[in-house]
PASEBA-1860 file (N, C-alpha, C; in nm, 3 decimals):
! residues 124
1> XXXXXXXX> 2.100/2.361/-1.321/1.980/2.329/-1.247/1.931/2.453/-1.176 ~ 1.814/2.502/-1.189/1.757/2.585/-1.110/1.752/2.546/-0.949 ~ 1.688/2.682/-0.911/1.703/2.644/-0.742/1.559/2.579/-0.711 ~ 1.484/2.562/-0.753/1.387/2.464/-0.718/1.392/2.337/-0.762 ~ 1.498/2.298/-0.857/1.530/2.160/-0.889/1.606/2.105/-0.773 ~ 1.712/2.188/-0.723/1.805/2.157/-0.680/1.709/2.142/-0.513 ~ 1.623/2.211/-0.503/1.531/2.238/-0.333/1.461/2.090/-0.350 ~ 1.423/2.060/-0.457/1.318/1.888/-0.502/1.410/1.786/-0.459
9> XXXXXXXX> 1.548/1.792/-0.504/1.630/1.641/-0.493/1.687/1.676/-0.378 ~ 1.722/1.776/-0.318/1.808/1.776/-0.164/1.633/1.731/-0.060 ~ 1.523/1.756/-0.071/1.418/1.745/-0.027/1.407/1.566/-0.037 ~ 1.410/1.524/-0.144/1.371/1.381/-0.195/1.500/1.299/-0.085 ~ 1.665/1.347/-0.095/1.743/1.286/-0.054/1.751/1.248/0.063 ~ 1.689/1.393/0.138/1.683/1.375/0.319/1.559/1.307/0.367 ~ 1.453/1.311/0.239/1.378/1.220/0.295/1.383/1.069/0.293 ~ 1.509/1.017/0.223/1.549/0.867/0.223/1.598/0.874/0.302
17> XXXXXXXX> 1.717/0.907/0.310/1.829/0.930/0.442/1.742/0.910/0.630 ~ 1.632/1.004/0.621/1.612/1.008/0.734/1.520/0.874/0.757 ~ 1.443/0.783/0.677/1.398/0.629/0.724/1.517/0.551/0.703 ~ 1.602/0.566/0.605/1.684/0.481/0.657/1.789/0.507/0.815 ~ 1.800/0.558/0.886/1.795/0.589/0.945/1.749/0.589/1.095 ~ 1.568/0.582/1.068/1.504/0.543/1.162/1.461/0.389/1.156 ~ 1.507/0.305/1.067/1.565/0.226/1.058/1.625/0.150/1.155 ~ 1.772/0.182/1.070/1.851/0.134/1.198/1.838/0.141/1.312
25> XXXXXXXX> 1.802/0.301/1.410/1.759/0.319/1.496/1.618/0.210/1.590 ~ 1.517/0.144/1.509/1.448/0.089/1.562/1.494/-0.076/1.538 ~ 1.604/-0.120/1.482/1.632/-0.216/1.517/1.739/-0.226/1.606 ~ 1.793/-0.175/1.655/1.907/-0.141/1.756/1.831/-0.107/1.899 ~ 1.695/-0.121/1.918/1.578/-0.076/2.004/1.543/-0.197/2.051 ~ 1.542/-0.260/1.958/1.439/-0.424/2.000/1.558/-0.485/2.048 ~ 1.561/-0.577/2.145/1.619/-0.720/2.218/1.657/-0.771/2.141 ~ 1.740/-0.873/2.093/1.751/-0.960/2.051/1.682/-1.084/2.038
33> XXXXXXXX> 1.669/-1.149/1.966/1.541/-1.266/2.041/1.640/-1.343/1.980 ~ 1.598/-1.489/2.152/1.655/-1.606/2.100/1.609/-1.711/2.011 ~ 1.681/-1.795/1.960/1.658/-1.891/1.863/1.513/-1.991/1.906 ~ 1.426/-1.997/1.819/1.285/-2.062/1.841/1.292/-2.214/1.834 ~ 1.393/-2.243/1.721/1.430/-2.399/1.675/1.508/-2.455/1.815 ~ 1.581/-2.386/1.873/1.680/-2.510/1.979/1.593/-2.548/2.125 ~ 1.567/-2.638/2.136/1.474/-2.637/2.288/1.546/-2.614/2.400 ~ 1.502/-2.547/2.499/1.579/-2.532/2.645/1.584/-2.651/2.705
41> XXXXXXXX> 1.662/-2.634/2.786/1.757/-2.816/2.842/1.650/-2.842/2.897 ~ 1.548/-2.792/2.976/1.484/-2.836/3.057/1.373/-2.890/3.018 ~ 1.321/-2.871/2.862/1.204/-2.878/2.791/1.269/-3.079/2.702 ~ 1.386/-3.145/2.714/1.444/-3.245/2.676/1.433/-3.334/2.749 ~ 1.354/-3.444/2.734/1.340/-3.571/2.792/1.374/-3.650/2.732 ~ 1.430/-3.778/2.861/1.490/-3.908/2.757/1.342/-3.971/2.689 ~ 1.324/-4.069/2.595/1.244/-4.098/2.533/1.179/-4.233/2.618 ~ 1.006/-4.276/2.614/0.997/-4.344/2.709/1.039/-4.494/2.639
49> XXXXXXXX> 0.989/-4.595/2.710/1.012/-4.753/2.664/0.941/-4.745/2.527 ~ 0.991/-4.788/2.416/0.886/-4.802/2.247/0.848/-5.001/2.287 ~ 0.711/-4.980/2.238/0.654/-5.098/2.220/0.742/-5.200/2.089 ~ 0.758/-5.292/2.096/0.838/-5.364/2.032/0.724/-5.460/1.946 ~ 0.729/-5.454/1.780/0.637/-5.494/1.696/0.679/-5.588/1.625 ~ 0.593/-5.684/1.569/0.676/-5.765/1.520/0.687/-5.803/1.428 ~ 0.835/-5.871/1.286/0.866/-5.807/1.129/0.769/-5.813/1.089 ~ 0.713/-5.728/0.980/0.631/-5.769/0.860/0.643/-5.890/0.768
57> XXXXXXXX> 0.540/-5.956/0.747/0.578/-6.089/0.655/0.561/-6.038/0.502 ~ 0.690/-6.078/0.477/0.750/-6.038/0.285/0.612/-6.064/0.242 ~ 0.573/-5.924/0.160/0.495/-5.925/0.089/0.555/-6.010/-0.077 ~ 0.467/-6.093/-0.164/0.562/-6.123/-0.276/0.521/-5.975/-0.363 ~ 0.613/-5.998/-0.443/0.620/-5.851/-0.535/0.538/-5.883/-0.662 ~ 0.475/-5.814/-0.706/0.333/-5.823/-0.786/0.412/-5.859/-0.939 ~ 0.342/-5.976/-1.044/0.398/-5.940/-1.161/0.426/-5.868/-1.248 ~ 0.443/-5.826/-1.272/0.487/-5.752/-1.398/0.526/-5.755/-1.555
65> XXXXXXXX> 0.391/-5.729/-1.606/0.381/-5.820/-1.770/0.524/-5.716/-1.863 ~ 0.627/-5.764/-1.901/0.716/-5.688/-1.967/0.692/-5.626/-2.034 ~ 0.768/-5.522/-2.063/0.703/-5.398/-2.168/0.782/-5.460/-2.345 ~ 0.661/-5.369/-2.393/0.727/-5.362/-2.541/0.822/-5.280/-2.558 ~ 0.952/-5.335/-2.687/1.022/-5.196/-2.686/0.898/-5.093/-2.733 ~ 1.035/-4.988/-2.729/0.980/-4.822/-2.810/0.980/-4.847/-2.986 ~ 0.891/-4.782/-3.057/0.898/-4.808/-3.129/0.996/-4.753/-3.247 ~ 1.058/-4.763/-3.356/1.213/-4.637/-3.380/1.172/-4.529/-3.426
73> XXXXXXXX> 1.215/-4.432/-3.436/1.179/-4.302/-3.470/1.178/-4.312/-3.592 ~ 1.106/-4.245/-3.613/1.062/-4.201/-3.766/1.170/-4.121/-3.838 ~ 1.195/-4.196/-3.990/1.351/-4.088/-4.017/1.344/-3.969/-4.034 ~ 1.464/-3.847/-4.031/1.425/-3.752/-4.081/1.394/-3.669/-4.182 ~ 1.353/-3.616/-4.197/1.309/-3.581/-4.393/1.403/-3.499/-4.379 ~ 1.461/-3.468/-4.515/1.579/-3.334/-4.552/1.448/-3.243/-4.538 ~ 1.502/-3.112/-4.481/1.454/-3.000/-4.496/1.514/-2.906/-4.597 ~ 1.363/-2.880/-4.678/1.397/-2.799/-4.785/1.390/-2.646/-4.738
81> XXXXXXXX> 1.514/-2.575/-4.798/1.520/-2.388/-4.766/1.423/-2.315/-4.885 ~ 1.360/-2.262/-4.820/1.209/-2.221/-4.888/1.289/-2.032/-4.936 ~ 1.291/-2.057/-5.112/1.292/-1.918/-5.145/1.266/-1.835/-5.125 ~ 1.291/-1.696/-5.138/1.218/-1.598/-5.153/1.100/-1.555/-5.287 ~ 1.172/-1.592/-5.410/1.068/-1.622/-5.502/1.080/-1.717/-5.507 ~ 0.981/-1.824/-5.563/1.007/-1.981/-5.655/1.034/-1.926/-5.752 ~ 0.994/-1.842/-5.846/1.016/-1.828/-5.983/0.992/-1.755/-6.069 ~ 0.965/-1.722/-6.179/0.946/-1.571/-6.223/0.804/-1.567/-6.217
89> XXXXXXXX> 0.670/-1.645/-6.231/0.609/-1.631/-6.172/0.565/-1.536/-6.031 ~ 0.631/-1.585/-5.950/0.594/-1.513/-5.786/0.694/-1.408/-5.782 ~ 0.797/-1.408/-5.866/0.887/-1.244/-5.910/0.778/-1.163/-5.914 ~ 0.703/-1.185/-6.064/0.670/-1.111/-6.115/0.498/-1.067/-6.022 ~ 0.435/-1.149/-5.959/0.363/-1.089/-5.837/0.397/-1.018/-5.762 ~ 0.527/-1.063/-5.725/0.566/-0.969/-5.595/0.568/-0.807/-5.672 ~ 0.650/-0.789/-5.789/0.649/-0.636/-5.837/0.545/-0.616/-5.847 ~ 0.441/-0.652/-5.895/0.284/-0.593/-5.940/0.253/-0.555/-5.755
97> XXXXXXXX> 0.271/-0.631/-5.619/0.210/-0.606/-5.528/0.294/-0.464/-5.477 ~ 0.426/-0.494/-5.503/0.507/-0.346/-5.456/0.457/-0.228/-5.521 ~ 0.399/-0.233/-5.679/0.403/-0.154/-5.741/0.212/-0.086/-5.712 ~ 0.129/-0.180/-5.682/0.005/-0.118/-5.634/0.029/-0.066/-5.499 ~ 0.036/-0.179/-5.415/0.060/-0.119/-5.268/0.165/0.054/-5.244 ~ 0.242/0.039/-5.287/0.340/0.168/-5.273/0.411/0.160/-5.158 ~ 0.500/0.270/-5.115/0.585/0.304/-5.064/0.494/0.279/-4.858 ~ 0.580/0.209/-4.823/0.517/0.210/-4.667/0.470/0.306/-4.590
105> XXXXXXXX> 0.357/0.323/-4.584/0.353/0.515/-4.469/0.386/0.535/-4.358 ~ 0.406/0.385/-4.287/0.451/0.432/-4.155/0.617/0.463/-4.156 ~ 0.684/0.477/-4.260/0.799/0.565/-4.206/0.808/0.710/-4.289 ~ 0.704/0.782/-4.363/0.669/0.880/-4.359/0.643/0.962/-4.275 ~ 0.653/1.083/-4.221/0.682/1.163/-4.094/0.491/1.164/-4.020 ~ 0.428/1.239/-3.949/0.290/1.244/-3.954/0.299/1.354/-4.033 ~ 0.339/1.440/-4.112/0.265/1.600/-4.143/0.335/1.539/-4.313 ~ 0.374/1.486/-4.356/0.362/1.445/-4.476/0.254/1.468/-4.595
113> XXXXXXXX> 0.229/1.559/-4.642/0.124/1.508/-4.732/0.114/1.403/-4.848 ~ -0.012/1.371/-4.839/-0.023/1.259/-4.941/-0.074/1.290/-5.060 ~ -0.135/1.231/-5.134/-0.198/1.247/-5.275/-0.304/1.203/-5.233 ~ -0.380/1.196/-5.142/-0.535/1.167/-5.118/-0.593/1.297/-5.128 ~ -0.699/1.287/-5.188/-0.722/1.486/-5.171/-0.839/1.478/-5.085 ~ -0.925/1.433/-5.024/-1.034/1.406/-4.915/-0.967/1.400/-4.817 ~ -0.867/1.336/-4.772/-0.759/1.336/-4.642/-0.647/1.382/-4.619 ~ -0.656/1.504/-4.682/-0.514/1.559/-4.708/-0.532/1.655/-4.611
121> XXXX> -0.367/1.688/-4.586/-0.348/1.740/-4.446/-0.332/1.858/-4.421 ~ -0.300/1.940/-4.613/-0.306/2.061/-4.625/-0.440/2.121/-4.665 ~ -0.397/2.232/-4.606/-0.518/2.358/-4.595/-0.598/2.360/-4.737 ~ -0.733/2.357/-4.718/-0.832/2.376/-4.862/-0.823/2.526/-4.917
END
């Protein structure tokens, strides 16, 4: 490491070091504060007389027209495993498409030349 690498990360380090730091320092500053949830004794009263109401009369419980069952699930079909060819048919497409299309270019390098001669990459 050069000495200005080494001047960047001792620079970067002391500047974490020193908020954490002032940090701690400013919470060790503040009071403590007490708890907001517990009430002070003096803020606790007994509760006054409650008005006394009188039962509710049983509502009756509404009918309820029964349900239908569910209906059964539908069976499952065998699942068929789908070839890669069906047959010499779609064989014999697939070579005709490998054999027009060609070789993939995206794992050709970029400075590759091609056989295009309008877009070719070497010098005229």
């Amino acid at each position: 490491m050069s000495g200005e690498q080494l001047f960047f990360l001792a620079a970067v380090v002391l500047v974490a070091l020193f908020n954490f730091v002032r940090q701690i320092l400013a919470q060790r500053r503040q009071p403590p504060e007490p708890p907001q949830d517990v009430p002070a004794e003096e803020e606790v009263r007994a509760p006054g007389r409650l008005r006394a109401f009188p039962p509710r009369a049983a509502r009756p419980e509404p009918r309820r027209t029964p349900l239908s069952p569910a209906p059964p699930a539908p069976p499952e079909r065998p699942r068929r495993r789908r070839r890669l060819f069906a047959g010499r048919r779609d064989a014999r497409r697939g070579i005709v498409l490998v054999t027009v299309l060609g070789p993939c270019r995206g794992i050709e390098s970029p400075s590759a030349p091609t056989g295009d001669i309008y877009n070719s990459t070497l010098p005229r």
